[in-house]
C-alpha positions in Angstrom: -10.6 43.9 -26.9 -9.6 44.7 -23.2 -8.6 47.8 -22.5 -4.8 46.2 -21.2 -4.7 44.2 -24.5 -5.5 47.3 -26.8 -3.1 49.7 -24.5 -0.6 46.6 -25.0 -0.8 46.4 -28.7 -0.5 50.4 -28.8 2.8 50.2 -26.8 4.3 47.4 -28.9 3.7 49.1 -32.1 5.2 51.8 -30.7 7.8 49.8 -29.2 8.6 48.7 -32.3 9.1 51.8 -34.5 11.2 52.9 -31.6 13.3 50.3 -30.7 16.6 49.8 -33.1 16.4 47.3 -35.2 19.5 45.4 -33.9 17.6 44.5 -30.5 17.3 40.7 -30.6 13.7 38.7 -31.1 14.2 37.9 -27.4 14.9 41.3 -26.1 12.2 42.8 -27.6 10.0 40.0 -25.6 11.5 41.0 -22.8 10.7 44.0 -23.0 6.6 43.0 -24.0 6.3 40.7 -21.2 7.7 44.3 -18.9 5.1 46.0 -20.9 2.7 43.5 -20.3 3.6 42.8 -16.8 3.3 46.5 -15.8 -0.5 47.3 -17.6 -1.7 43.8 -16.1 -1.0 45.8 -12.2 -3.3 48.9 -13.7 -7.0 48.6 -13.2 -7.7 50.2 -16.8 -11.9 50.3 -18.2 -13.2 51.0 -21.3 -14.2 54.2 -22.1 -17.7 52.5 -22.8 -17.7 51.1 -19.0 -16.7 54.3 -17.6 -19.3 56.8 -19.5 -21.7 53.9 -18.0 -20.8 54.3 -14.7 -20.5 58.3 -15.1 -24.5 57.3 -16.6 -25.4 55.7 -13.3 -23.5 58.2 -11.1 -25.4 60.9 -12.5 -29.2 59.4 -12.3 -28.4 58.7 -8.9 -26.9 62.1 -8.2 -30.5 63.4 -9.7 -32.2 60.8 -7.3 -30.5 61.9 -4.4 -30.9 66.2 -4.9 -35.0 65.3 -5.6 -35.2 62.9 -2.4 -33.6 65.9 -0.4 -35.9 68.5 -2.1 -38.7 66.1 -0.9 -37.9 65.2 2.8 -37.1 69.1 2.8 -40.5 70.0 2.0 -42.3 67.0 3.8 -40.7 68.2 7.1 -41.7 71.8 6.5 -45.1 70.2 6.2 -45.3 68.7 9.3 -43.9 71.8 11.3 -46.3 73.9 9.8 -49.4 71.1 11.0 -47.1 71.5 14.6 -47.6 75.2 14.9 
């Protein structure tokens, strides 16, 4: 399920339980297609997709601090063949 669409049907069970019960059918859509409307403008992931990325972030994070460690030591190397 996308993360909107689970969020959505969160909010509109919640919505519902809320809501009195004398709200017409086509207030209460009114109300969804707000709902709806408003999530849609979010730019929402999955938990799955952002552990992934934190994943990838991470590895490359480690990538990076060993690449540094290594130019580090490879340019000590070469001053100390200068002197």
């Amino acid at each position: 399920m996308r993360p909107n669409a689970q969020l959505f049907e969160q909010l509109s069970q919640t919505m519902n339980r809320i809501l009195p019960r004398e709200l017409t059918d086509e207030v209460r859509e009114n109300i969804r297609g707000g709902i709806s409307s408003v999530l849609d403008r979010f730019d929402l992931v999955t938990r799955e997709e952002l552990e992934t990325q934190e994943a990838v972030l991470r590895r490359t994070r480690e990538k990076l601090e060993y690449l540094e460690t290594r130019v580090a030591d490879l340019e000590k190397h070469l001053d100390e063949r200068r002197d």
